[in-house]
C-alpha positions as CSV (number, residue, x, y, z in Angstrom):
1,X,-19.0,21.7,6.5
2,X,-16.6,20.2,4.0
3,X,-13.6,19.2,4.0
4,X,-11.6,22.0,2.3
5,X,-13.9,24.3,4.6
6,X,-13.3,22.4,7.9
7,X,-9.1,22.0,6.3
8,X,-9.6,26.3,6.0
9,X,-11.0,26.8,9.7
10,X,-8.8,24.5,11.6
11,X,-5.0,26.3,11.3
12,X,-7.3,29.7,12.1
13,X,-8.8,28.3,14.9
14,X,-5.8,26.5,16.4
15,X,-7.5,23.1,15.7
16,X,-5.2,21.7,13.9
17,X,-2.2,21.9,11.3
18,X,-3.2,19.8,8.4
19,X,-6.9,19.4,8.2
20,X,-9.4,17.0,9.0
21,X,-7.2,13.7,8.8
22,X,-4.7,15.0,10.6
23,X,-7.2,15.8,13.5
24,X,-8.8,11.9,13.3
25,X,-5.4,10.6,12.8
26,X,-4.5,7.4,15.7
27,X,-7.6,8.9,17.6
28,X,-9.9,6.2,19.7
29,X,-12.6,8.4,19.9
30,X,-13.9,11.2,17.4
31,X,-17.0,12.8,18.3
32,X,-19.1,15.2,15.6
33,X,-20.2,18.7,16.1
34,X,-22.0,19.7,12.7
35,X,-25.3,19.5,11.3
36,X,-26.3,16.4,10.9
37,X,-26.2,17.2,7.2
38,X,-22.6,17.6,7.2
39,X,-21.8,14.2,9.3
40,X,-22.0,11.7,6.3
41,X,-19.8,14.0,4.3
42,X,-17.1,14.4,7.3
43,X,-17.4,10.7,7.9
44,X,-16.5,9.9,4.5
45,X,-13.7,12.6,4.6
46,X,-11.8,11.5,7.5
47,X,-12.1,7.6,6.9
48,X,-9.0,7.1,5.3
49,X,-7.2,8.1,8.5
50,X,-9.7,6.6,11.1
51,X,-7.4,3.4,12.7
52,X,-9.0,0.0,13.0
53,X,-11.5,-0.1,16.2
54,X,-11.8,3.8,16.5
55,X,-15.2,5.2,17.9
56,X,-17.2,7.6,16.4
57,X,-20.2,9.4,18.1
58,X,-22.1,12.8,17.6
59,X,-23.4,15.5,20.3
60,X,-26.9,15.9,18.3
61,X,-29.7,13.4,18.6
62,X,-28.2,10.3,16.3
63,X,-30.0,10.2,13.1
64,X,-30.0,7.0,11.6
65,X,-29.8,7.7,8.1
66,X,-25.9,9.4,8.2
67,X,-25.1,6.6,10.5
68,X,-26.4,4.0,7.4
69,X,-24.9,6.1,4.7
70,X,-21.3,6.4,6.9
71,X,-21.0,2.8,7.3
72,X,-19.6,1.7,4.4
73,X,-17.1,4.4,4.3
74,X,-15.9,3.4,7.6
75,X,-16.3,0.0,8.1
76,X,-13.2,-0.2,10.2
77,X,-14.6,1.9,13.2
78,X,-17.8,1.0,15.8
79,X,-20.6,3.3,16.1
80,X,-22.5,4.3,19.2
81,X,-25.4,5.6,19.9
């Protein structure tokens, strides 16, 4: 999902007001509920409003590929497994 999509669905769904970052925004944990296709792309999205030490896991089986290709984009946060 992209941004703009995930941004569309949210209000509709009662998600959230203002998208993606607002959602992340001063959270400690975030956890990810796409394909894992989508995860890299919603990890890059939502960095600029991930704070310092935040957490970010998924509810699939972790593959590590997204996890390397996320890292950089959110260098700030820890990643589990």
């Amino acid at each position: 999902m992209t941004q703009e999509e995930y941004s569309a669905v949210c209000p509709y769904l009662g998600l959230a007001d203002d998208g993606l970052t607002d959602t992340v925004r001063d959270a400690d944990l975030v956890i990810l509920c796409a394909p894992l296709g989508a995860n890299a792309d919603l990890a890059a999205a939502m960095a600029p409003a991930l704070k310092k030490g935040a957490t970010i896991s998924d509810v699939g089986s972790v593959n590590p590929a997204w996890i390397a290709s996320s890292r950089a984009a959110t260098a700030r946060v820890s990643w589990r497994r």
